[in-house]
C-alpha positions as CSV (number, residue, x, y, z in Angstrom):
1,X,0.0,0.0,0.0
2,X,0.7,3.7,-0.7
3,X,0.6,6.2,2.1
4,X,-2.0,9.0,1.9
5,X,0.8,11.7,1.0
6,X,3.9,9.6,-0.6
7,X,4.4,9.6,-4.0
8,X,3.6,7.1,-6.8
9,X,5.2,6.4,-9.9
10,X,2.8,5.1,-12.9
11,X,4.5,1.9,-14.2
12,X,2.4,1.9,-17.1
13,X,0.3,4.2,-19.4
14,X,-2.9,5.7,-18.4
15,X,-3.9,7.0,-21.7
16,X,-7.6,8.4,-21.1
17,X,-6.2,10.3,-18.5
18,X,-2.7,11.5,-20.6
19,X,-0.7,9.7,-18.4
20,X,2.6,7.7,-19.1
21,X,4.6,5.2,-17.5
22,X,7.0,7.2,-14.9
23,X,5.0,10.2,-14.4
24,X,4.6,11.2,-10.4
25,X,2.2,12.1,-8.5
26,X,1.1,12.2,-4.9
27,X,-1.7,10.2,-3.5
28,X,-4.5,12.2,-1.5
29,X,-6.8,9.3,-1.5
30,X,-6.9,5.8,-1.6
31,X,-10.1,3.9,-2.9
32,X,-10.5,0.5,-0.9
33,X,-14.2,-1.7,-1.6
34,X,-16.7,-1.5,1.3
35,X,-16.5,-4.5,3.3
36,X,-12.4,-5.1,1.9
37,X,-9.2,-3.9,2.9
38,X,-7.5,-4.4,-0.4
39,X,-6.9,-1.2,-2.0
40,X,-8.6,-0.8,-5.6
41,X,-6.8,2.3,-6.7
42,X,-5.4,5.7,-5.2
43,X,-6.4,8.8,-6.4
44,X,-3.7,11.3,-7.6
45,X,-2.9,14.4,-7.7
46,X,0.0,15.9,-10.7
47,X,1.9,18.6,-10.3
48,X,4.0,20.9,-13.0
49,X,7.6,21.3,-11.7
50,X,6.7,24.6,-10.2
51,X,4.5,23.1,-7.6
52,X,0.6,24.1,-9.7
53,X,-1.8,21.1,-9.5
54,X,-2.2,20.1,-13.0
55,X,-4.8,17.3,-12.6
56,X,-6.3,14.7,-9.7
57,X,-7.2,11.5,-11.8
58,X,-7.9,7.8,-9.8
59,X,-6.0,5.1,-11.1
60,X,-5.9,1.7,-10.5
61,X,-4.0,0.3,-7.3
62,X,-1.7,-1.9,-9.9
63,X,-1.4,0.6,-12.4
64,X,1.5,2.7,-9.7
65,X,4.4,2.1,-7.1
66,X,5.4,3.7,-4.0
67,X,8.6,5.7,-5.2
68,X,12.0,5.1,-4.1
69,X,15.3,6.8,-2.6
70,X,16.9,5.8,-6.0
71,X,14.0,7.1,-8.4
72,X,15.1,10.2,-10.9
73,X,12.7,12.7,-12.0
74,X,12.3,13.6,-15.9
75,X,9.9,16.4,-17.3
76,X,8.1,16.2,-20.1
77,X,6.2,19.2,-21.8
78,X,1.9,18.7,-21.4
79,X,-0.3,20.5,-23.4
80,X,-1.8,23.4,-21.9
81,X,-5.5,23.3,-21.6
């Protein structure tokens, strides 16, 4: 599981959502069924480098990973909208 808080690193594309595979986010919720403690999925929130929320999208629990001390960040242009 993901803390509320932490980051987590997308291991694969989200496309409907204009995510890729490495993008960061931090999770500020995390979606669990009633009645199960399993998680189902984490909501997100993405950030440009300068810190301005870009998007909060909910992806599934397998779709990220909890990031670690040897992770690099890489930017990557979005489209303004």
């Amino acid at each position: 599981m993901i803390a509320e808080h932490a980051y987590a690193v997308l291991i694969r594309d989200i496309p409907e959502a204009g995510l890729v595979a490495g993008d960061v986010g931090v999770v500020v919720h995390i979606h669990t069924r009633p009645g199960d403690a399993a998680v189902a999925g984490y909501m997100l929130e993405l950030f440009t480098v300068d810190g301005r929320t870009i998007d909060t999208v909910s992806v599934p629990a397998d779709a990220v990973r909890p990031s670690t001390d040897t992770d690099r960040l890489h930017v990557r242009p979005v489209a303004a909208e």
